[in-house]
Structure formats: C-alpha cells, structure tokens
N, C-alpha and C positions, 0 to 999 in steps of 0.2 A: 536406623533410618526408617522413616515411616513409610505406609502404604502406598499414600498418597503421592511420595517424594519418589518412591521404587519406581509407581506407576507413570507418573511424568516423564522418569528417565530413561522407560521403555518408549512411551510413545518420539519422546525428540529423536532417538537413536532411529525410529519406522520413520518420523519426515526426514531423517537427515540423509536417508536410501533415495529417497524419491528426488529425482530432479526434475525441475521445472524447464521449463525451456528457457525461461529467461534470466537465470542462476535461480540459486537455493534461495530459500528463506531461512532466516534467521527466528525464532519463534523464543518468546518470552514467556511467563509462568501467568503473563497477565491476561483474564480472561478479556475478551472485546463487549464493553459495554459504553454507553454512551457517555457517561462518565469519563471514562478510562480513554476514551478514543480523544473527546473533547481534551483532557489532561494533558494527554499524549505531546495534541498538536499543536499546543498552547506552548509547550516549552522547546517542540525543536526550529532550529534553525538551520535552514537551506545553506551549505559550503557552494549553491549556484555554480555546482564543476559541469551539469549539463547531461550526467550520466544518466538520469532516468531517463530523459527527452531523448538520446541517442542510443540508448542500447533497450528498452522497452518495446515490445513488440506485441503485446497483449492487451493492448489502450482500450477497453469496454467505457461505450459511450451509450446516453441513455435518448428519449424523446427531451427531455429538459435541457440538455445538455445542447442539442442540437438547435432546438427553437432559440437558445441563448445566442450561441454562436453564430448562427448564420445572418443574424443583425449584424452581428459589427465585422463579417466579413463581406455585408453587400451582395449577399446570395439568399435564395429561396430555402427553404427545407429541405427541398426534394433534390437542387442542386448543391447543398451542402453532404448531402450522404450520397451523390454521384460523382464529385471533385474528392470526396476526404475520408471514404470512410468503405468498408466490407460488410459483406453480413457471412458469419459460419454460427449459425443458432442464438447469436447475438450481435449487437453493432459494433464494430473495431473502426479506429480511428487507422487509416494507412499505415504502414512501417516505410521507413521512419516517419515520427511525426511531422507532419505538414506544415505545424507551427513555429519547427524550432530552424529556425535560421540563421550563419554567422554567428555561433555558440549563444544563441540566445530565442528562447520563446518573444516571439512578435505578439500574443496575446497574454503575455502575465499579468500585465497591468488593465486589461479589459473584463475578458473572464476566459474562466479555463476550465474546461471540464472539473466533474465531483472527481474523478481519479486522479487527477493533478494535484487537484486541492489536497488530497487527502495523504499523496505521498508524501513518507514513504512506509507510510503504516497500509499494512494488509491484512485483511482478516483471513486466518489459518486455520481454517477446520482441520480437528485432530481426530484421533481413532478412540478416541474418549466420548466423541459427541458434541465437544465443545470448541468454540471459536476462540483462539489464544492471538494477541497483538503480536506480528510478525511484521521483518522489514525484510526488503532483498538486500543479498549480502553484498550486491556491487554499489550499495551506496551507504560509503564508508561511513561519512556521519549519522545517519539513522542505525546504524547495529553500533555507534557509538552509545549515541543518544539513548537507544532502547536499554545498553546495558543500566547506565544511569536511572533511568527513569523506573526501570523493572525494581533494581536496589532499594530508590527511593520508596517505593510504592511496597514493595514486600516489607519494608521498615514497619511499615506504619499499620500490617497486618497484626494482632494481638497470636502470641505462640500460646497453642492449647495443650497439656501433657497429656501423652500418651496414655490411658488405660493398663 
C-alpha cells in the first residue's frame, strides 16, 4: 500500500470521529476543483425525497443569494434577512427552511440559493490541507452517486509504480 493511500486512510478514519451537527460526511478521494465540482453535478440526479430541505440546519446564504431572492419573494433585502434568515458570523437561511413547503421547495423552479444548487456536494477540508468532494450521509443518492462518480474518476487517473 502506498504512502499516499496509508495517509488518506488515516485522515477519513480523523473525519469519520468528527461529527457534524447535521450527520457525517461522507468524503471521496476527489479533490474539489472546478472541474471536479462541475463533473460532479452534471451527473447527479435529485431522488426529490426532500431530506436536505428538512433536516439541514446549516443553510449559509451569501449578499447574491439574497438580492436574488427577495425579487421573487416581493420583499426588500433588509426584510428578506429579517423574515428568513440569522446571522452567528455568517448568514443562515432559518431552520427549517422557509422555502420548503407540503414536501416540496416553492422556489426550485425560480431560484435557490448557491447551496441548494450545489447540493449535495460539500467541500471537506481535510487534515492534509486539502479540500476533498464530500456529501452528507443522509442523503442516500449523493453517497450513491459520489461512490460512482469517485470509481469513475480514479479510473481514469494513470497508476504510477512505486520506487
């Protein structure tokens, strides 16, 4: 087994200690690059069971995010982050989300915040230094999809012999 391989299987075993508040991450061998992210989210596909929207409690919302939404909710700015949103060092969308209604987000088809969009890939700093593609483990088809996608992608990596 390589250095490399040892050293990776120390660090998942240090996240797999850590819990998150809002379940584990699941963490892939892939590091997060634009590429890789782009790739990612190009081939999964939403099972729409509603899990992120209901059990997500970490929803970081940015100024862009906000000026989007408050047009098509017929609110101001300043009353879009006093109806739907907190601040503890950064902006959080309410627990639960405000959008998701009758098992169903009421703004999918308008726009949704960058962390919406992007679920349910997560960027995973590791004790390496580096940012590895990660999904939460309560949402079954992204730690499907990631094993898949990790497979495919280490495939396609050229194996170097050892020294």
């Amino acid at each position: 087994m390589s250095s490399a391989v040892k050293n990776y299987e120390g660090l998942i075993n240090n996240l797999a200690n850590l819990q998150i508040r809002t379940g584990k991450i699941v963490i892939s061998k892939i590091l997060v690059t634009g590429p890789n992210v782009d790739a990612f989210m190009k081939g999964f596909k939403c099972a729409e069971c509603g899990g992120c929207c209901g059990k997500l409690d970490c929803m970081v919302v940015d100024l862009d995010d906000i000026k989007n939404l408050a047009p098509v909710l017929k609110v101001s700015t300043l009353e879009f982050q006093r109806l739907y949103c907190f601040y503890h060092e950064k902006i959080y969308l309410k627990f639960p989300c405000p959008f998701y209604k009758d098992n169903q987000c009421i703004i999918y088809d308008k726009v949704r915040p960058k962390v919406c969009r992007l679920y349910p890939c997560n960027a995973t700093l590791c004790t390496d230094g580096n940012y590895y593609i990660g999904v939460k483990e309560t949402c079954k088809a992204g730690v499907e999809y990631l094993r898949k996608f990790e497979e495919e992608m280490l495939a396609k990596v050229p194996v170097v012999a050892e020294a």
